[in-house]
Backbone as CSV, one residue per row, in Angstrom:
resi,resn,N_x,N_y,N_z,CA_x,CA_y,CA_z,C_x,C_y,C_z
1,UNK,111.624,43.887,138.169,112.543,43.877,137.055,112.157,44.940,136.047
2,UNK,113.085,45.313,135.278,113.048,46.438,134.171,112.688,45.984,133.304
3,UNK,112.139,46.452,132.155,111.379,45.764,130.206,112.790,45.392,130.111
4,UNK,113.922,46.552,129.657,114.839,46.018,129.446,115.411,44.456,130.032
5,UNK,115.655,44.890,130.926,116.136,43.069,131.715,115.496,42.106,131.273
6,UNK,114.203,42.415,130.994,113.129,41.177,130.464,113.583,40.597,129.441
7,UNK,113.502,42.061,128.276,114.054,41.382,126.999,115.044,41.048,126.986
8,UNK,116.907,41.552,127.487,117.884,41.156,127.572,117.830,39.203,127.928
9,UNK,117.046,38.915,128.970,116.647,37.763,129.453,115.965,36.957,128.092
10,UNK,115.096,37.566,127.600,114.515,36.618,126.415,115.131,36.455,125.471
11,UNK,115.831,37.293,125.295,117.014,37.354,123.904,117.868,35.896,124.253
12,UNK,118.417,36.247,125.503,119.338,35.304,125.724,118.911,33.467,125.675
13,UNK,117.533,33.435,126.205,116.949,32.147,126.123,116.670,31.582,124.908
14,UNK,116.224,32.762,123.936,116.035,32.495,122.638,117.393,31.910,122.012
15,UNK,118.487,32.922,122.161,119.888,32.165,121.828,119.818,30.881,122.448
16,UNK,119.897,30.653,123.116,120.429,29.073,123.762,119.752,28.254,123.290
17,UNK,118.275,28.735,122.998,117.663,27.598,122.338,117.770,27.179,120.897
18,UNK,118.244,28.111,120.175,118.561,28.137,118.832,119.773,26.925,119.248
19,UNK,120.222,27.891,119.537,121.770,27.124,119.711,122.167,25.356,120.084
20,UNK,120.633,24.810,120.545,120.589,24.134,121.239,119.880,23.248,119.889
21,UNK,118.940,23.298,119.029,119.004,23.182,118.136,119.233,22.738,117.078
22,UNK,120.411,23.895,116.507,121.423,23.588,115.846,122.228,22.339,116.082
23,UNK,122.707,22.273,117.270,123.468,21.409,117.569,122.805,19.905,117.330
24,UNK,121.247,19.792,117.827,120.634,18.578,117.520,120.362,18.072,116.482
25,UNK,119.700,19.133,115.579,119.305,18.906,114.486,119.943,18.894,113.070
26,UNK,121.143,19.374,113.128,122.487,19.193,112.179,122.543,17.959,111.284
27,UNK,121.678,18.325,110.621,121.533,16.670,109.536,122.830,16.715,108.330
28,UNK,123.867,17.750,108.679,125.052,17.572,107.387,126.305,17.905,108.369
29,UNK,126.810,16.647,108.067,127.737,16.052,108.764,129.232,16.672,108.226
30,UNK,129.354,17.424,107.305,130.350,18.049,105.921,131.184,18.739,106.860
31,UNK,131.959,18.759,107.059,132.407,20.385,107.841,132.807,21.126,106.280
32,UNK,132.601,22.334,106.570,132.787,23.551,105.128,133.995,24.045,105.922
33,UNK,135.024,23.944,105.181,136.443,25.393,105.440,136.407,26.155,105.099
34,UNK,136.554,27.207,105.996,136.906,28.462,106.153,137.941,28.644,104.773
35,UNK,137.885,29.877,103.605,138.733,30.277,103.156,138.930,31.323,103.425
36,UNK,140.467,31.511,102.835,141.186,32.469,103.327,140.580,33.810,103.106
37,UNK,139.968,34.171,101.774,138.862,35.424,101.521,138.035,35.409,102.610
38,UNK,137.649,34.589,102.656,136.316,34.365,103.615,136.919,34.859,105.034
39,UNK,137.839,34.443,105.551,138.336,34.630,106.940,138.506,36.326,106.838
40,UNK,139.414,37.071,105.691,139.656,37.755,105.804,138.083,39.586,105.869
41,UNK,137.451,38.890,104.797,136.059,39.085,105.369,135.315,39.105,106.198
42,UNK,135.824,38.557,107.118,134.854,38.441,108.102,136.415,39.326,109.376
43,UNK,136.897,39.054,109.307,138.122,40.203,109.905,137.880,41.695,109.550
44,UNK,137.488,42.053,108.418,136.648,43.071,108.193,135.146,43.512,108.626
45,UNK,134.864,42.720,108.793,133.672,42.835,109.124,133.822,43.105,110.896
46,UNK,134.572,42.250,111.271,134.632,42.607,113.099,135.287,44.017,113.153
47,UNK,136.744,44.272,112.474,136.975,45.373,112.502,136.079,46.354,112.390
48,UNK,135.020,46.364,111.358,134.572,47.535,111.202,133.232,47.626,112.393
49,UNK,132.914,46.736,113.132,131.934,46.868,114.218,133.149,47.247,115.435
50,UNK,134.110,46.748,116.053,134.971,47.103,117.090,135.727,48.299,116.439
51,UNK,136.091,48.825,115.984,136.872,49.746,116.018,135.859,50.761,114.565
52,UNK,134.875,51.291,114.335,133.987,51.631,113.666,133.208,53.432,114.648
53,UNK,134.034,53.731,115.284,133.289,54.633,116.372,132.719,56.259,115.366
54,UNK,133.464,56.133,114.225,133.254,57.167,113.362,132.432,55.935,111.931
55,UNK,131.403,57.015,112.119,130.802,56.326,110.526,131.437,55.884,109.717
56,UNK,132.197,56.695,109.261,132.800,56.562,107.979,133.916,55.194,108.172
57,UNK,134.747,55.179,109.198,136.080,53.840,109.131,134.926,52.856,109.413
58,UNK,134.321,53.020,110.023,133.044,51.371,110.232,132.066,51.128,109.002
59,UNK,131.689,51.896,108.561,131.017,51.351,107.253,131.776,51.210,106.399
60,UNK,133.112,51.886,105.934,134.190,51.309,105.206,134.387,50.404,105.485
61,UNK,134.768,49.597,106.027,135.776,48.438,106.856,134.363,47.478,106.413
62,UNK,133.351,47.552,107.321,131.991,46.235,106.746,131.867,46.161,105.436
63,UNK,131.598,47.637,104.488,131.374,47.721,103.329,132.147,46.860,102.481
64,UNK,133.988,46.498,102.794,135.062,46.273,102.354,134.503,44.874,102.620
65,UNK,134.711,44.271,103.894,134.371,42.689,104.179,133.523,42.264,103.482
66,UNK,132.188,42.803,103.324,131.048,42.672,102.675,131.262,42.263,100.840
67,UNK,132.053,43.023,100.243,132.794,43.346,99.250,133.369,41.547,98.969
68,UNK,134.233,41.589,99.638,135.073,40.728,100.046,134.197,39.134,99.641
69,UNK,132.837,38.824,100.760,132.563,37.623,100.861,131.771,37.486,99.589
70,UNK,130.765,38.584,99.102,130.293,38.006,97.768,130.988,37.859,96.990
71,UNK,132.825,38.287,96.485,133.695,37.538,95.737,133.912,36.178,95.668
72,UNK,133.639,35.994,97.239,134.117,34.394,97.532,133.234,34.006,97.165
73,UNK,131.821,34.663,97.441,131.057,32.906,96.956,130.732,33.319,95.681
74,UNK,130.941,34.097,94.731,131.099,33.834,93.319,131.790,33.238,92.997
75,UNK,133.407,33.301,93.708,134.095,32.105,93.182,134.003,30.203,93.605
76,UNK,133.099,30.467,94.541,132.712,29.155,95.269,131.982,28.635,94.234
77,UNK,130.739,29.704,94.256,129.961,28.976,92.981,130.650,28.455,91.541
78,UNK,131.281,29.401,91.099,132.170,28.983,89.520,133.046,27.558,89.728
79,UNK,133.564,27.596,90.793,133.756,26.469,91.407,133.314,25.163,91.476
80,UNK,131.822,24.920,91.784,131.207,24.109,91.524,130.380,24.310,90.582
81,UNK,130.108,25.029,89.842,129.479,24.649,88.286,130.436,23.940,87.473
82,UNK,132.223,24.159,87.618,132.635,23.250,86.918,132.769,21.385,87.093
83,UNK,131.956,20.931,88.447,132.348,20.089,88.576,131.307,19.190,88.422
């Protein structure tokens, strides 16, 4: 086998086990919704990794999402300080 393959292989075990995890150890039962900033942020954010082949539209596009989610959770937070 190749280093590469190795690590590709360990990466992947490492995921599953995280993943595996998560799933057990999930002591908050809450589900959190998705907002609409938030969704749209993160739509930016994929855009700018899939379709990003020139520097400049891909770090725009993340930069923008990026932009985007610390609005939200400033307003998340103001949010709950009033309550």
């Amino acid at each position: 086998m190749e280093t590469s393959t190795i690590y590709v292989l360990i990466s992947i075990i490492a995921l599953l086990i995280i993943a595996v995890l998560l799933i057990f150890v999930r002591k908050e039962k809450k589900k959190k919704i998705l907002t609409p900033l938030s969704g749209i942020s993160y739509a930016f954010v994929l855009a700018g990794i899939l379709f990003g082949d020139g520097n400049l539209i891909g770090y725009s596009l993340i930069g923008v999402g990026v932009l985007l989610a610390v609005i939200d959770i400033f307003k998340k937070f103001k949010a709950n300080k009033r309550k």
